[in-house]
C-alpha positions as CSV (number, residue, x, y, z in Angstrom):
1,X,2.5,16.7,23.1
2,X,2.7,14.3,20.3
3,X,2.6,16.3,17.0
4,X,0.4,13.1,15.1
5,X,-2.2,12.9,17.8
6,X,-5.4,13.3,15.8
7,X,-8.5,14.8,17.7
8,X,-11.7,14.8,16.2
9,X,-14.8,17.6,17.1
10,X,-17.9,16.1,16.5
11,X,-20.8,19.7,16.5
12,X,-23.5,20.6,14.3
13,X,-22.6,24.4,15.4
14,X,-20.1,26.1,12.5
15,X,-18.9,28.6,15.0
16,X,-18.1,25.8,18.0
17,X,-16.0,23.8,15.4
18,X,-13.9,27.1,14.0
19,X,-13.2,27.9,17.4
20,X,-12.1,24.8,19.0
21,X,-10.0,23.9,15.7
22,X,-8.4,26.9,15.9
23,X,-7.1,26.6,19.3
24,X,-6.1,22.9,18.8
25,X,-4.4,23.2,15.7
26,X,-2.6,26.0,17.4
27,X,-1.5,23.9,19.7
28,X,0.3,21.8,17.3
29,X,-2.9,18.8,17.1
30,X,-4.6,17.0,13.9
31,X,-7.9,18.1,13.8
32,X,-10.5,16.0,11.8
33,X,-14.5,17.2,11.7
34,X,-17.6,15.7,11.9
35,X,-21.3,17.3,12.2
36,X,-23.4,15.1,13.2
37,X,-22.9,11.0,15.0
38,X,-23.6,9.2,12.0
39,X,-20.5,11.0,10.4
40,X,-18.3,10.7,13.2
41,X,-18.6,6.8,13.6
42,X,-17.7,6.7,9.8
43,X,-14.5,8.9,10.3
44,X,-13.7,6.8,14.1
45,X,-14.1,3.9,11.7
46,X,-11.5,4.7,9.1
47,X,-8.6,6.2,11.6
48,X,-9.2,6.1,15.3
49,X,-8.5,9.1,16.7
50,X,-6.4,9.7,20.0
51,X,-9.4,11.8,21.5
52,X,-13.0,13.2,20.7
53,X,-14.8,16.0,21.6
54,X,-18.3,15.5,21.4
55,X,-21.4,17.7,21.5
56,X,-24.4,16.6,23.4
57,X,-27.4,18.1,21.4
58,X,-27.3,17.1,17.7
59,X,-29.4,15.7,14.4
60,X,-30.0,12.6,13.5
61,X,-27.8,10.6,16.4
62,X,-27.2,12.5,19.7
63,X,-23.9,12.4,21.5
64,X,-25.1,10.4,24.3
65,X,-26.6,7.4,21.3
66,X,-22.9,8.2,19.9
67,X,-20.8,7.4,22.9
68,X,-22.6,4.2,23.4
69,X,-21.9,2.8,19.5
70,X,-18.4,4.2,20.3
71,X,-17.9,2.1,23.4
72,X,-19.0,-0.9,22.0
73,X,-16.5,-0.9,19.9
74,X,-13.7,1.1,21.0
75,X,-13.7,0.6,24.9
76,X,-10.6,2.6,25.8
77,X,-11.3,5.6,23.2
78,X,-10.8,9.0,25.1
79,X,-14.0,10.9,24.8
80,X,-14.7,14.9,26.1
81,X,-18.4,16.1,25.7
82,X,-19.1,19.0,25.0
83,X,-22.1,20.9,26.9
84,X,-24.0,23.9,27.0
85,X,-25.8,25.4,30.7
86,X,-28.7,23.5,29.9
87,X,-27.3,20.2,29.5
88,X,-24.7,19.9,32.1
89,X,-26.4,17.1,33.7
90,X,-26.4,15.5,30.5
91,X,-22.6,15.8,30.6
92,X,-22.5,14.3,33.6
93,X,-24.3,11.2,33.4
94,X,-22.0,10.9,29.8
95,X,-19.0,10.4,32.6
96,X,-20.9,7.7,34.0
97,X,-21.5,6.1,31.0
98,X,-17.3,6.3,30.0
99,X,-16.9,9.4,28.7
100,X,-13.7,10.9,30.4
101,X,-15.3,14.3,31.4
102,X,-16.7,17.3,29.7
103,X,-16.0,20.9,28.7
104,X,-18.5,23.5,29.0
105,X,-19.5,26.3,26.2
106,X,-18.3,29.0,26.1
107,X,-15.2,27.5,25.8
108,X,-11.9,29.4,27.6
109,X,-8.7,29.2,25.1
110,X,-6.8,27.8,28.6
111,X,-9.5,25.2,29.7
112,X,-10.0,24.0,26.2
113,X,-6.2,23.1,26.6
114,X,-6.1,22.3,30.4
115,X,-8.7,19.8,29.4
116,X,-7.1,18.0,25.8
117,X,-3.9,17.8,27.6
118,X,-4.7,16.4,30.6
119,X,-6.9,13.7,28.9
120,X,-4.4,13.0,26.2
121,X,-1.5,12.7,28.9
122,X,-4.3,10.5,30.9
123,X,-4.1,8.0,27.4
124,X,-0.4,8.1,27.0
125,X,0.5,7.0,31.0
126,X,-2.1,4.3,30.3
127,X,-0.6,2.9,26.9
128,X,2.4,3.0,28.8
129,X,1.0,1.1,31.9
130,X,-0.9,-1.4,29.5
131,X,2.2,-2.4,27.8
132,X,3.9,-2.9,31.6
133,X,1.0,-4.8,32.6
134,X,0.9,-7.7,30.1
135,X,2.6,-9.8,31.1
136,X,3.0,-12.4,27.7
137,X,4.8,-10.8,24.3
138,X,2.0,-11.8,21.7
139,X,4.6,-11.4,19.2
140,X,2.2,-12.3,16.4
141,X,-0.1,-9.6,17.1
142,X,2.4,-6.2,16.1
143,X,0.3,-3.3,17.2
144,X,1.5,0.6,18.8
145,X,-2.3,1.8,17.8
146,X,-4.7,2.8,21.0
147,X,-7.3,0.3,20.4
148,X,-5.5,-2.4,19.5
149,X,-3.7,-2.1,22.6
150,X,-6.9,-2.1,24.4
151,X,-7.7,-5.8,22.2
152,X,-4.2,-7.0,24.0
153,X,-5.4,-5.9,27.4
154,X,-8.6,-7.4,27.3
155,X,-7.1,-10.8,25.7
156,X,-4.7,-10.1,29.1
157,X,-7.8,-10.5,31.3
158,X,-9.7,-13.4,30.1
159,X,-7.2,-15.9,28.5
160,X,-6.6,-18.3,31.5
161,X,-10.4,-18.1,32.0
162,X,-12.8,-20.9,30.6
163,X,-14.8,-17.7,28.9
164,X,-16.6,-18.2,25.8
165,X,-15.0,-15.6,23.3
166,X,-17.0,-13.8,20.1
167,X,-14.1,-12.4,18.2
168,X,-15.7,-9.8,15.5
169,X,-14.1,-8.0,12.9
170,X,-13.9,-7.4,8.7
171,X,-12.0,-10.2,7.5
172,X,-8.0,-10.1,7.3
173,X,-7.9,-8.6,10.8
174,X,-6.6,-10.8,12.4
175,X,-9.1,-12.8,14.4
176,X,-7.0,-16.5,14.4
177,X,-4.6,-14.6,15.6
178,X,-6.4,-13.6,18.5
179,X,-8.0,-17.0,18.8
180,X,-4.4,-18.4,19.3
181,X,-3.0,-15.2,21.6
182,X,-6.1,-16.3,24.1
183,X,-5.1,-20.0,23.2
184,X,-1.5,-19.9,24.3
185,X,-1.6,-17.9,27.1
186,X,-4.2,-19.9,29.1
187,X,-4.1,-23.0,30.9
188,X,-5.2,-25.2,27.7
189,X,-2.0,-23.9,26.0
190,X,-0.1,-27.2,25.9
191,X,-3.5,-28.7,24.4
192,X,-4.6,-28.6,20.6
193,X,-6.5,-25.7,19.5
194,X,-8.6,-27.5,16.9
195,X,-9.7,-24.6,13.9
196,X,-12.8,-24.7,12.1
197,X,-14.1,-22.6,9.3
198,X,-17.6,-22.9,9.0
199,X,-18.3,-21.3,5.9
200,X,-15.5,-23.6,4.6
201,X,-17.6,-26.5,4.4
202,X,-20.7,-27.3,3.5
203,X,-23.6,-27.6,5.7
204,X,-24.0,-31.1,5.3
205,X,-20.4,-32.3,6.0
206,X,-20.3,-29.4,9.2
207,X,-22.2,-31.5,11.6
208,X,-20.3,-34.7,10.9
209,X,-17.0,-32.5,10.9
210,X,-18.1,-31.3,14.4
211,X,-19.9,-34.2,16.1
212,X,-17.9,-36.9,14.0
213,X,-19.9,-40.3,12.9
214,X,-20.6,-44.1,13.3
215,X,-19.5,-46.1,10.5
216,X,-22.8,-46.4,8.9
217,X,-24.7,-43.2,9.8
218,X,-24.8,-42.0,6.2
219,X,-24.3,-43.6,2.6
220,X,-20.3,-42.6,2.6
221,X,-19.8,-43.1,6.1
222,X,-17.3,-46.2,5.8
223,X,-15.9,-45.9,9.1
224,X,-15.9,-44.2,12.5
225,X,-14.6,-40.6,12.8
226,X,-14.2,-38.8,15.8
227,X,-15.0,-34.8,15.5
228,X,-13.6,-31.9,16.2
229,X,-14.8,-31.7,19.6
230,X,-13.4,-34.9,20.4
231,X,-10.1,-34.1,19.4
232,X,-10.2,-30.7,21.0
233,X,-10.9,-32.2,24.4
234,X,-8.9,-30.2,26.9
235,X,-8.4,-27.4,24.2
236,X,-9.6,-25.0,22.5
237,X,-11.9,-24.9,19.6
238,X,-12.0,-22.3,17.2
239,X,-15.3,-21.6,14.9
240,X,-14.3,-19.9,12.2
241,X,-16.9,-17.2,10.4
242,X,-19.8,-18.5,13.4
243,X,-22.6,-16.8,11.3
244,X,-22.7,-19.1,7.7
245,X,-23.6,-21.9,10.2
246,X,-26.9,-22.6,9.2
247,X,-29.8,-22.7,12.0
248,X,-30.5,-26.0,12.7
249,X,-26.8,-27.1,13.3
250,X,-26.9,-23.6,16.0
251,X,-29.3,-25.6,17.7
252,X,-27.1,-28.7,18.0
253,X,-24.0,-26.6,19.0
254,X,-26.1,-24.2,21.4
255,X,-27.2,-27.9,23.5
256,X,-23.3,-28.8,23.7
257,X,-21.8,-25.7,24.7
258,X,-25.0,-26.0,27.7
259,X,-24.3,-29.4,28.1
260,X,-21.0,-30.1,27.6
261,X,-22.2,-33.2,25.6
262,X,-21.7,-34.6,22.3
263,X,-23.0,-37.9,20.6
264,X,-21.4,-38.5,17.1
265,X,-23.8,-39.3,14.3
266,X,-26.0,-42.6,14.2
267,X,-24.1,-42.9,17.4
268,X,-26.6,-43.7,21.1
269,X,-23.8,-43.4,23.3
270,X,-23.5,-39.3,25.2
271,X,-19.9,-38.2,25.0
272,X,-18.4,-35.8,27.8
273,X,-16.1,-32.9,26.1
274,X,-14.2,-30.2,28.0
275,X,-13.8,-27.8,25.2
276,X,-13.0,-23.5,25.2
277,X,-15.2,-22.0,22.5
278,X,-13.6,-19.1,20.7
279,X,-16.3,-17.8,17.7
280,X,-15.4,-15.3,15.1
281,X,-17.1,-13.8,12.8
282,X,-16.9,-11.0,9.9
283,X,-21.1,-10.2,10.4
284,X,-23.1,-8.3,12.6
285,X,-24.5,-11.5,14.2
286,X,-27.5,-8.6,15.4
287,X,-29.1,-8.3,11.9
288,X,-28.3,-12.2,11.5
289,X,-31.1,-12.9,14.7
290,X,-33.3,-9.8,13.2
291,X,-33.5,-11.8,9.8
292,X,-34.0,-15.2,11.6
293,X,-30.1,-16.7,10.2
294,X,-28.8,-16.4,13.5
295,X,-30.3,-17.4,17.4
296,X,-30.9,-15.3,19.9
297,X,-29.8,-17.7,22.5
298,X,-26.6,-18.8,21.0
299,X,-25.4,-15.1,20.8
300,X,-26.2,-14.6,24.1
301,X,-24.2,-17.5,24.6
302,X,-20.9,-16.7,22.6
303,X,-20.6,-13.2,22.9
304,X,-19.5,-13.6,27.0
305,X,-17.0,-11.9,26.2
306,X,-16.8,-9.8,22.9
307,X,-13.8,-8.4,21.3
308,X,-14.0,-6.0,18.6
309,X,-11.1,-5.4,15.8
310,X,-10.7,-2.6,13.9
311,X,-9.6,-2.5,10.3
312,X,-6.4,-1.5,9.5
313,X,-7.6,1.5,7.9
314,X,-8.6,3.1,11.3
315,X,-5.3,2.1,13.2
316,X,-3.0,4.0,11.1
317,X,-0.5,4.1,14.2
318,X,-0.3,0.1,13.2
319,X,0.3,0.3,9.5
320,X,4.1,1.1,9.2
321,X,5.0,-1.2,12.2
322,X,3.4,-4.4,10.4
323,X,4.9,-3.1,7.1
324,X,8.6,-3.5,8.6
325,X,7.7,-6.8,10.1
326,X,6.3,-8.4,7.4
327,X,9.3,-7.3,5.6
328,X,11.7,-8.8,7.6
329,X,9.7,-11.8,8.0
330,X,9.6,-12.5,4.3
331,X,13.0,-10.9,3.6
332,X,14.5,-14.2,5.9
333,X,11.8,-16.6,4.9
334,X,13.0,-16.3,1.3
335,X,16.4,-15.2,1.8
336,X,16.1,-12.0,0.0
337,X,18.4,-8.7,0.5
338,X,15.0,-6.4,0.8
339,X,15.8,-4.0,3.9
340,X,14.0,-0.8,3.7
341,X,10.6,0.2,2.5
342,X,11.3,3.6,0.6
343,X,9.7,7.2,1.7
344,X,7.2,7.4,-1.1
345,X,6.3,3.8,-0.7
346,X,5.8,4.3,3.1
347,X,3.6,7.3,1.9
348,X,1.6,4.9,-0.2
349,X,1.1,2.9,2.7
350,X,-0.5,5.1,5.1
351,X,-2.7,6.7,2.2
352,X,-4.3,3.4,0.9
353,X,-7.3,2.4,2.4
354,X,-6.2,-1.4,2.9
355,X,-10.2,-3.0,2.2
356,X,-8.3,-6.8,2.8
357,X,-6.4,-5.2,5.8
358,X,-3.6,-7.0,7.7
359,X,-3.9,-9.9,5.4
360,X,-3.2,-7.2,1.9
361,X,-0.8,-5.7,3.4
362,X,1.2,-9.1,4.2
363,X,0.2,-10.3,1.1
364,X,1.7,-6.1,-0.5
365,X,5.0,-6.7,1.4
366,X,5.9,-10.4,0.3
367,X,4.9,-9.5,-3.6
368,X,7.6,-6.5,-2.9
369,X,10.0,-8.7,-1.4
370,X,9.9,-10.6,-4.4
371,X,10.2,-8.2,-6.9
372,X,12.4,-5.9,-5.6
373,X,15.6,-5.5,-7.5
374,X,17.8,-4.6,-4.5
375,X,17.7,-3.4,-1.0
376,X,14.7,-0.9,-0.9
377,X,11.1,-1.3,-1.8
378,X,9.8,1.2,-4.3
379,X,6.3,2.4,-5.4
380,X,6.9,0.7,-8.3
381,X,7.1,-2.9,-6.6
382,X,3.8,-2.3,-5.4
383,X,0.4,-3.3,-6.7
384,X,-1.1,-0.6,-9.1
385,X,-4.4,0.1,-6.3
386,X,-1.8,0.9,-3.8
387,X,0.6,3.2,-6.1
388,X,-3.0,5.0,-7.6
389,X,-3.8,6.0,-3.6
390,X,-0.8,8.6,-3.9
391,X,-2.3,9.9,-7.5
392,X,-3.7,13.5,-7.1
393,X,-7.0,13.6,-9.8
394,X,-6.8,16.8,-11.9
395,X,-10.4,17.8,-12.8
396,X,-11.1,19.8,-15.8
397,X,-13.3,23.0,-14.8
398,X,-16.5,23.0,-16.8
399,X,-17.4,25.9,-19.2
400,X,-19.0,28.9,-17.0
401,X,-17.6,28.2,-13.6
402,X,-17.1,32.0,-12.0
403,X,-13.4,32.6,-10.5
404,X,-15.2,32.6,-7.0
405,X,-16.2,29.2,-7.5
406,X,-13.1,27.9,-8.6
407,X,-11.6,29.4,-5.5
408,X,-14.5,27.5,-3.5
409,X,-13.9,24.4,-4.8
410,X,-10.1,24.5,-4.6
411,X,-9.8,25.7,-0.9
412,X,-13.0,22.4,-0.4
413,X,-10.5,20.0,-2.1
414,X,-7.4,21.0,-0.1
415,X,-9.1,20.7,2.7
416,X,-10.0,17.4,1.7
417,X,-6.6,16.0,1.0
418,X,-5.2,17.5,4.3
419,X,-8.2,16.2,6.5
420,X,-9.8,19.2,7.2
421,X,-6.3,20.8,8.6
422,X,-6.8,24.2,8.1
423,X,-3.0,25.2,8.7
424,X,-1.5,22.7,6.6
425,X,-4.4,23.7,3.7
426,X,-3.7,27.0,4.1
427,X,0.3,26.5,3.6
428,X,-0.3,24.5,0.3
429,X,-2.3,27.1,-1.2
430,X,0.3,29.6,0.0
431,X,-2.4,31.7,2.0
432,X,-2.4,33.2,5.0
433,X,-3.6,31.0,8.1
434,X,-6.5,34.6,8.4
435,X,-7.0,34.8,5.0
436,X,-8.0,31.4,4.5
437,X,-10.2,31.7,7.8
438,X,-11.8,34.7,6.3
439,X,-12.4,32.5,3.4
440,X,-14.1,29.7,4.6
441,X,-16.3,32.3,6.6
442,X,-17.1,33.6,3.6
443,X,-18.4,30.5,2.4
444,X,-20.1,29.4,5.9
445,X,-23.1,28.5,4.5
446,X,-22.1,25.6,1.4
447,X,-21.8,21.6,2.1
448,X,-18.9,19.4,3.6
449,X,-16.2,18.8,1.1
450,X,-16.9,15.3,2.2
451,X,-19.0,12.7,4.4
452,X,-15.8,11.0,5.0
453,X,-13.7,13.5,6.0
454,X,-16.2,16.0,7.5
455,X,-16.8,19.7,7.7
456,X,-13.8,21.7,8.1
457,X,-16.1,25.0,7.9
């Protein structure tokens, strides 16, 4: 067992949650909380977790509604439902639709952990095999993390494939990156991949910058320019940010990916291109066709094959590993003696929520590369929003607040800052693992300590 595998128990039942915590933090696990779907896509969202154990029957978004957001976005993420008599079948269809299998209330101490460790040991053979299995380095993209892995084995498959590609992700993930990974490794990779970012430039220059122009087609057209799909003929080309195109050019673009034909502007004569498309985007394309910005038909079109990217913030397993290869990276490129990235620091890192992901942190690194005094990055090289993650807020209790509330409100906040570990909270406020169960028991019926971090009650 890996003592930072993170397992997160998604139940609107108080009582299914202590007892299934319990028995995995025994066992030496993470444990992270969620009541309800909604919550746990927010939590999946900020740190992917190795596995989830998910309840059938709950508010607001079921488990089986839950599991399908979940594979859209995290393919290879290990998921265990959870099932009462009544909805065994349920369970089963859940396997169908890629959940790993299901355990069955009332849960047995021994087949809750027959069943964690034989699914966990089920995703560490296959991170193993997927790292034998590619076949290319893609030293640009550094990932250890679960679903990033699963990102390298899908660019695997379908690089040496003629596939359109819809690359989607918050911006500073990465998505050039694996424009150029799927680039490289196919057959076009001794060809140009041409790059275009369409929110870059303006909607009137796009077209010419993508079709090109006759000398004459417009008032400043002074001469004859080929485009970008011209010039990436036999390539690749790479839209940037697909969804500030604006809907008439989508049109235009939709007819040459069909057709495989261009003409340039004021120009008569039909122009064969043999182009890849690879598309990116930071928005949810869906609520772009919904509001009218974005067609149907093109997304049908682009997303062929869709890959998904996580922010950094949810593939904390990554964080560290770009940290020391930026720094060497920018420690050579301008010859600087920065070798080692201090314990506090590192601390910093792995507690800030990175909102600019891989880009910030690149962009964290080289500012500390330059302003470190000697061999070891600090806190104090680091930009004040990163040091202020690691800054514990002490509140001032107001006037009137009874000793049993205080105690309510402490044990809520500790369990806030650990994550809903109930071990590790119960060793900071120098408790007894019983007496803090007790506790919480006690206090059964008030709120989560936060949306974010879910119910640890």
């Amino acid at each position: 067992m890996n003592e930072h595998e993170k397992i997160l128990i998604v139940d609107d039942e108080p009582d299914t949650i202590l007892i299934l915590q319990d028995r995995l933090e025994m066992d030496g696990y993470k444990v992270v909380t969620a009541t309800d779907g909604i919550q746990a896509l927010e939590l999946i969202d900020r740190d992917v977790p190795d596995l989830i154990l998910l309840d059938i029957q709950m508010p607001h978004l079921d488990g089986i509604e839950t599991l399908t957001h979940i594979r859209e976005k995290y393919p290879g993420l290990l998921v265990l439902m959870l099932t009462a008599h009544g909805t065994i079948q349920r369970a089963v269809d859940a396997t169908k639709r890629g959940a790993y299998d299901f355990l069955e209330k009332p849960f047995q101490p021994e087949h809750i952990r027959q069943k964690v460790n034989q699914a966990l040991e089920h995703q560490r053979t296959d991170e193993r095999s997927t790292r034998d299995e590619l076949i290319h380095n893609y030293e640009e993209i550094v990932a250890e993390s679960p679903p990033m892995l699963e990102v390298l084995k899908i660019i695997e498959k379908v690089a040496d494939t003629d596939s359109t590609v819809l690359v989607h992700g918050e911006s500073g993930t990465g998505k050039e990156l694996v424009a150029r990974a799927l680039h490289q490794n196919s057959s076009r990779g001794n060809r140009e991949m041409v790059v275009v970012n369409c929110a870059a430039i303006p909607d009137h220059l796009l077209e010419s910058e993508l079709f090109g122009h006759e000398r004459g087609a417009f008032t400043d057209a002074t001469y004859q320019k080929f485009g970008k799909f011209e010039r990436a003929h036999g390539g690749t080309l790479f839209l940037d940010e697909i969804g500030d195109m604006s809907i008439e050019l989508q049109a235009k673009l939709l007819r040459t990916l069909q057709e495989g034909e261009i003409e340039r502007l004021g120009g008569t004569r039909v122009i064969h291109v043999d182009v890849r498309i690879i598309a990116a985007t930071n928005q949810d394309l869906r609520r772009g066709i919904e509001a009218a910005t974005f067609r149907q038909d093109l997304y049908y079109r682009l997303n062929m094959i869709p890959i998904y990217l996580p922010p950094l913030r949810a593939r904390q397993a990554d964080i560290l590993i770009l940290a020391e290869y930026f720094l060497q990276k920018h420690s050579k490129v301008h010859s600087q003696p920065v070798r080692w990235i201090s314990q506090k620091a590192r601390e910093l890192f792995r507690q800030y929520d990175w909102p600019g992901n891989v880009r910030e942190l690149e962009y964290t690194i080289l500012r500390a590369v330059l302003f470190a005094e000697g061999e070891v990055i600090l806190p104090k090289h680091l930009p004040e929003e990163v040091q202020a993650a690691g800054e514990q807020q002490i509140e001032i209790v107001p006037v009137g607040v009874t000793m049993k509330e205080m105690e309510k409100e402490l044990i809520l906040k500790t369990l806030e800052r650990t994550d809903g570990n109930r071990t590790r909270t119960a060793q900071i406020l120098g408790i007894s693992l019983r007496s803090l169960q007790y506790k919480l028991k006690r206090y059964a019926q008030i709120d989560a300590p936060n949306p974010r971090n879910a119910s640890a009650l």
